[in-house]
Structures are given as structure tokens and as C-alpha cells.
C-alpha positions as CSV (number, residue, x, y, z in Angstrom):
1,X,-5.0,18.6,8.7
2,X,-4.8,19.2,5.0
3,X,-7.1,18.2,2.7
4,X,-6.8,17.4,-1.3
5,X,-8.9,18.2,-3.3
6,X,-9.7,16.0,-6.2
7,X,-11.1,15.2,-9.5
8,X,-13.3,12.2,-8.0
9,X,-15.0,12.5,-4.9
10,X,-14.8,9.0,-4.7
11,X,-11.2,9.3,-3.6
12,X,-10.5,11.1,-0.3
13,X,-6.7,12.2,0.5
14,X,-5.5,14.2,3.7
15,X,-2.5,14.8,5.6
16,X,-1.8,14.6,9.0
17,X,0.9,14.8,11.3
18,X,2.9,13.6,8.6
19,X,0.6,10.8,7.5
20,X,-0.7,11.1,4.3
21,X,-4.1,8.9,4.7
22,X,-5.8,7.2,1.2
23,X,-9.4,6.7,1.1
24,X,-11.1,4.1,-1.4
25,X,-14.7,6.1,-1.3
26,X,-17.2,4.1,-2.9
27,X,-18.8,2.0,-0.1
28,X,-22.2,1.6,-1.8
29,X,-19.8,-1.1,-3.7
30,X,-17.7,-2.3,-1.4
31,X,-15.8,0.2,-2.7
32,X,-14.7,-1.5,-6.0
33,X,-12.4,0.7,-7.7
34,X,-13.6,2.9,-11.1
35,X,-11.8,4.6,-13.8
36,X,-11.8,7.7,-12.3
37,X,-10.3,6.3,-9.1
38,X,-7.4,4.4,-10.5
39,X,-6.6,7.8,-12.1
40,X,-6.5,10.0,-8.8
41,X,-4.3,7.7,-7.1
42,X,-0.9,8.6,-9.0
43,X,-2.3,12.4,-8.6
44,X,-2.7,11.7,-4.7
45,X,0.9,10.6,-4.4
46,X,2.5,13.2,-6.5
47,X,1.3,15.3,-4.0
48,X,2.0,13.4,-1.0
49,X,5.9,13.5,-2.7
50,X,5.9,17.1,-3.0
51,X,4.8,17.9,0.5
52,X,7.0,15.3,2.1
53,X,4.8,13.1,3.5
54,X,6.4,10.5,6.0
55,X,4.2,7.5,5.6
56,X,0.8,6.8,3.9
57,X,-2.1,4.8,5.0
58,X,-4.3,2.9,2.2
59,X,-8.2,2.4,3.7
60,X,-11.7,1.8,2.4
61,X,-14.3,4.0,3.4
62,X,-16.8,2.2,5.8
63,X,-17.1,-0.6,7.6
64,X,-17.8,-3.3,4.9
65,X,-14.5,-3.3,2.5
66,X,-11.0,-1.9,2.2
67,X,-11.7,-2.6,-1.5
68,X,-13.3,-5.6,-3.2
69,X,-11.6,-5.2,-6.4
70,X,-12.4,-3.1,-9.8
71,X,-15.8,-1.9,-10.6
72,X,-17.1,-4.1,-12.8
73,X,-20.2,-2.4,-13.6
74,X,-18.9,0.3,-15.7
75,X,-17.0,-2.1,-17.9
76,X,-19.5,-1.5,-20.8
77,X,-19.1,2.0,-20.7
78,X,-15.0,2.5,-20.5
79,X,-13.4,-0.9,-21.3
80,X,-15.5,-2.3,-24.3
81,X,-13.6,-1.1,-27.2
82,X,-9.7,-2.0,-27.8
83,X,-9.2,2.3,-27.0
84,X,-11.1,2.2,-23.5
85,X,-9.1,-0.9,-23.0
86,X,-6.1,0.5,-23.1
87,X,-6.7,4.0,-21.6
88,X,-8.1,1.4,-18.9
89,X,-5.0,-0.5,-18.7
90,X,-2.8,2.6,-18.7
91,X,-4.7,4.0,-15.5
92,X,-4.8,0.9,-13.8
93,X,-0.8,0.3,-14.1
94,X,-0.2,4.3,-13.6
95,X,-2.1,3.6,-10.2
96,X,0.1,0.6,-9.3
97,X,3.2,2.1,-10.4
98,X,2.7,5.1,-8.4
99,X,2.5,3.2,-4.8
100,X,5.2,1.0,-6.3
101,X,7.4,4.1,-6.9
102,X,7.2,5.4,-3.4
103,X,10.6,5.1,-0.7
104,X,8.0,5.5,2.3
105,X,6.4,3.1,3.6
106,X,2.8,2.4,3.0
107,X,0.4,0.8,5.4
108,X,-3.0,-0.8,4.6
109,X,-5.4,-0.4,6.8
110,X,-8.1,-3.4,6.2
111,X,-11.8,-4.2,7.0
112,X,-13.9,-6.2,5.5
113,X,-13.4,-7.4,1.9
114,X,-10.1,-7.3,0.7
115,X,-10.8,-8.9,-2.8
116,X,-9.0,-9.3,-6.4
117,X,-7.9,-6.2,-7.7
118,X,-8.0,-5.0,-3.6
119,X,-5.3,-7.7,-3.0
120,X,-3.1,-6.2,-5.3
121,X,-3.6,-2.9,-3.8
122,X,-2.6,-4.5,-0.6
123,X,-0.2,-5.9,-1.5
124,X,1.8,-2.7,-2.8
125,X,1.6,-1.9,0.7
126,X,4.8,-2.7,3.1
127,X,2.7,-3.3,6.2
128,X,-0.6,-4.7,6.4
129,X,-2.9,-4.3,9.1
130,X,-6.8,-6.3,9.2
131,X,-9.3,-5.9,11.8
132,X,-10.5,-9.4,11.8
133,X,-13.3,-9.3,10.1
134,X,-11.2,-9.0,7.0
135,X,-11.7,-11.2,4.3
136,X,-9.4,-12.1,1.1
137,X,-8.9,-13.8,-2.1
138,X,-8.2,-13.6,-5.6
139,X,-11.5,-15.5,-7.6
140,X,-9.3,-15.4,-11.2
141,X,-9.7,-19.2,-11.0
142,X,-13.5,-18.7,-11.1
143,X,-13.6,-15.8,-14.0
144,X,-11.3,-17.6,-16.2
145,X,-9.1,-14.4,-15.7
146,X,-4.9,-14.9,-16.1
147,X,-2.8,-13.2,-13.4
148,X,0.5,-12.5,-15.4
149,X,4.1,-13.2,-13.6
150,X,5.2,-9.9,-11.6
151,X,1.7,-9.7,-9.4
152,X,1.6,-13.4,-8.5
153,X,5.4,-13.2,-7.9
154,X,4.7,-10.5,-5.3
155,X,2.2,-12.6,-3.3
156,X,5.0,-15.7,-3.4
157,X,7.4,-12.9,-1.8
158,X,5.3,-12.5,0.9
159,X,3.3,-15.8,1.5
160,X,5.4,-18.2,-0.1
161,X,4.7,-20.6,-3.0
162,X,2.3,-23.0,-1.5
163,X,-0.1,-20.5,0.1
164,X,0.2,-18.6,-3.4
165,X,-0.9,-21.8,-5.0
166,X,-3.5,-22.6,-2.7
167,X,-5.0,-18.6,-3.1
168,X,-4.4,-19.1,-6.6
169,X,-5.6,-22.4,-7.0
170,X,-9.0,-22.5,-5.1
171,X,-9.7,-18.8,-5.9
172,X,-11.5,-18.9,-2.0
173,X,-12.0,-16.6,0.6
174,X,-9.5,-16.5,3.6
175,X,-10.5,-15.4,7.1
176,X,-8.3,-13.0,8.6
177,X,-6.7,-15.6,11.0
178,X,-5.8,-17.7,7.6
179,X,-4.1,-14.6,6.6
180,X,-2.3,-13.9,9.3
181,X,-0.8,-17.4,9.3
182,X,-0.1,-17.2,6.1
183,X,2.1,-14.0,6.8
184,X,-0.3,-11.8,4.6
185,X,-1.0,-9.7,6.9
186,X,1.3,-8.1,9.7
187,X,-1.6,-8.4,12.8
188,X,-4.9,-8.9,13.2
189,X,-6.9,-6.7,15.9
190,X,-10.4,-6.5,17.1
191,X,-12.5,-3.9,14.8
192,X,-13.0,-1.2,17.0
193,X,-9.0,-1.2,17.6
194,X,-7.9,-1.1,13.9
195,X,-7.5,2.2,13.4
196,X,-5.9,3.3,16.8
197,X,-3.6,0.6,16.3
198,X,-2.4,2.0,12.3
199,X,-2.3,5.6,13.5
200,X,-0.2,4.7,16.0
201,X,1.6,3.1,14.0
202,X,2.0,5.2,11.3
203,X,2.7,8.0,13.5
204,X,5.6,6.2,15.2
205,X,7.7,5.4,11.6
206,X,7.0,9.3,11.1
207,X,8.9,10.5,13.8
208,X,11.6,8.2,12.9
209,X,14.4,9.4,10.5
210,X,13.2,9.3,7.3
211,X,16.7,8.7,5.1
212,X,17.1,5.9,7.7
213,X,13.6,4.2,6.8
214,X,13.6,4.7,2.9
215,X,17.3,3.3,2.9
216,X,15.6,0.1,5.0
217,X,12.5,-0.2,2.2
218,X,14.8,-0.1,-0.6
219,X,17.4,-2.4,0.5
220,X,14.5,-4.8,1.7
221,X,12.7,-4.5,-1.7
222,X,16.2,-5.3,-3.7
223,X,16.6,-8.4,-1.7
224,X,12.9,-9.7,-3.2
225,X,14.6,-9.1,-6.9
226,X,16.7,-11.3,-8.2
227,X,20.1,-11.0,-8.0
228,X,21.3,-9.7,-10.9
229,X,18.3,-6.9,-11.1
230,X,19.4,-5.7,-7.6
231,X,21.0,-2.3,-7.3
232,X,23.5,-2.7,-4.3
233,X,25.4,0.2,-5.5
234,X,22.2,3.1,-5.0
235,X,21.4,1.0,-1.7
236,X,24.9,2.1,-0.3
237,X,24.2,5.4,-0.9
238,X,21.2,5.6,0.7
239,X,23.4,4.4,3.9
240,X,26.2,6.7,3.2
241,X,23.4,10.0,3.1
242,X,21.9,8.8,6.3
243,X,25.5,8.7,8.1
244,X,26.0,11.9,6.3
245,X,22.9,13.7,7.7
246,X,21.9,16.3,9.6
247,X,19.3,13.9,11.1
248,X,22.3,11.3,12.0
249,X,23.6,14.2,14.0
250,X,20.4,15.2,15.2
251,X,19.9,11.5,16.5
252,X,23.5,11.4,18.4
253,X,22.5,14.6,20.3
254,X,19.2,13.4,20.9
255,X,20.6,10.4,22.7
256,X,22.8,12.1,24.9
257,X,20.8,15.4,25.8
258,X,18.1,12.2,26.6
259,X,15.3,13.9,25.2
260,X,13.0,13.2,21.4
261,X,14.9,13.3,17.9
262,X,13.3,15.8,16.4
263,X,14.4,14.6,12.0
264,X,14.6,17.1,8.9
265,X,14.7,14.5,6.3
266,X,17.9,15.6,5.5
């Protein structure tokens, strides 16, 4: 296991077996998300890039939140002036558009309170996994907060726009069984199975080809754009370097010799 170290201690990062694991480490709050956290994340995956890590994991440290949304409580002191606003806004968005930017897929592993700004953390995820006694919501409706265009239309790709509305809408809490039917999350599973279940999973996309599964994110994220922001043209070459792969070989002689593919990544 390799371990990262970081600016913030309220970040954890390792990698294992491939699986490069994210920890939100501020469970006194439910770890809500500082400054200094939002910033650590695009360092964490710039790293995770570099190294060639297979899959990531998203988690919150302890057993009462994955994350319950920004830290509100150091507002005064780094987003009260129109400068710490926007060095604010800048680490926030660098932190989104990091796990946005990523062709592996990224699981979220999620307990407890899954809240606000935690939503939107989840939601950059491609598979979400909830122990069910996960909670979630976005409460903008009740903090007179605006949610602009691209974040709600990520929640209508997943849940569709009358579940969006009624999130939206009511700015409630949702069991994990109400997000499960309302396909926010993959599967629900008793607590003390969560994380068996996602390392298993994760571990099982790792040993898969990885061309293979960053050609399958991409071409499923184009087909949430709209159609004339899709680029069909780089999703056929993605296809065209997996069938020109070592790994593609790899795979045949795997099949026939009847024994584990054992892929490169190239």
C-alpha cells in the first residue's frame, strides 16, 4: 500500500492493488469539506494519473457521513471578501473538475450523510454504493441558495426530471431505499457489508482492461451530452486502441490458454 502524503491531513489518499482510495477526513463534522480539502483533491488525482491508478474509491472517514457538504463554519474567515470568494470558487471548481477529468471510473463509497455539496461529490462518481443508513438531499430550497444548470442537469441524467424536481423542490432528506429507487444510487447493502462489497468491486473493474473500460466511460458520458457537443470521432479511437492493444492480445490468449488476463494498459 502506498500512501500520499498531503498538505491537509484532513484528506487521506492511498493506493492499493490498483485502487486509488479517497478519504473526506473531517468526521468531527460530518466531514463537511474546507478550503484546504477542496484543494488537495485535484493534487490527489494528479497523482493517482501519474501512477496509473485503475479505479478510485471516494469515502468519508467514520461511520456518520460520506460528506455532508462544505464547511460552513470557516466561511468568515476564507469566503467573506469578493478575493476569498473567488479563490474559494476556483478551489471548489478545480476539485470538481479534477474527478470530472478522470477516464477511470470512480466509485462512492457512502455512509451516512450524503448532503448538498456531498451530492455533488457523489455524483461525479460513475457508481454509487450506500450502506443503508445513507441519507441524501440537496436543502438549497431552504438556504435560498441557486443551483446553476450543469449540476442539476447531472442529477436529471441520472434520476430523471421528476425525482430531480422533487429533490430540488422539497430540499428533504431521502432514505437510502428512496435513493435506490430513484436510481441514485447503484445498491444498497447492510453497513457492516459496504466496504467488502466496493473493494470487491473496485478490485474486479481493475483487473479488467483498462483501454476497454475508459473507452466504455467516455462513450457512456458523450451519450448524456447533447448531440451536437458529443465527440463520436475521439470515442472511435478509443475503440480502435483497445483492438489495437497488447491487452486485446493479451485477452485472446487468455481465453484460450483458460487461465486470468493479466492487462498492461496498453
Amino acid at each position: 500500500m502506498r500512501q500520499l502524503k498531503l498538505q491537509t491531513e484532513k484528506m487521506l489518499a492511498h493506493v492499493e492493488d490498483g485502487v486509488g482510495w479517497i478519504t473526506f477526513n473531517q468526521p468531527e463534522k460530518r466531514n463537511a469539506v474546507s478550503l484546504a480539502m477542496w484543494a488537495a483533491v485535484p493534487e490527489i488525482i494528479e497523482d493517482f494519473v501519474a501512477n496509473d491508478v485503475r479505479v478510485v474509491v471516494l469515502k468519508g472517514a467514520g461511520d456518520k457521513a460520506f460528506v455532508s457538504g462544505a464547511d460552513i463554519s470557516e466561511f468568515e474567515e476564507v469566503r467573506s471578501t469578493p478575493e476569498q470568494i473567488a479563490a474559494y470558487e476556483k478551489a471548489t471548481g478545480g476539485s470538481h473538475a479534477a474527478l470530472k477529468s478522470l477516464e477511470i471510473p470512480i466509485i462512492a463509497m457512502i455512509r451516512g450523510f450524503c448532503i448538498g455539496g456531498g451530492m455533488a461529490i457523489a455524483l461525479s462518481a460513475d457508481i454509487r454504493i450506500t450502506a443503508d443508513d445513507g441519507q441524501f438531499g440537496v436543502p438549497a430550497a431552504k438556504l435560498g441558495l441557486g443551483y446553476g444548470y450543469s449540476g442539476i442537469k447531472e442529477l436529471v441524467n441520472l434520476v430523471g426530471p421528476s425525482f430531480a424536481k422533487e429533490i430540488f423542490f422539497t430540499g428533504g432528506r431521502f432514505s437510502a431505499s428512496d435513493a435506490e429507487t430513484m436510481g441514485l444510487v447503484n445498491r444498497v447493502v447492510p453497513v457492516d457489508e459496504l466496504e467488502a462489497t466496493v473493494t470487491t468491486l473496485a478490485k474486479t473493474i481493475a483487473d479488467n482492461a483498462p483501454l476497454t473500460v475508459k473507452a466504455a466511460k467516455a462513450a457512456i458520458n458523450e451519450g448524456t451530452k447533447d448531440p451536437d457537443q458529443r465527440d463520436l470521432d475521439h470515442i472511435a479511437d478509443m475503440v480502435e486502441a483497445c483492438f489495437n492493444s497488447e491487452d486485446y492480445k493479451e485477452g485472446r490468449r487468455a481465453f484460450m490458454e483458460k487461465r486470468k488476463p493479466e492487462f498492461q494498459g496498453r
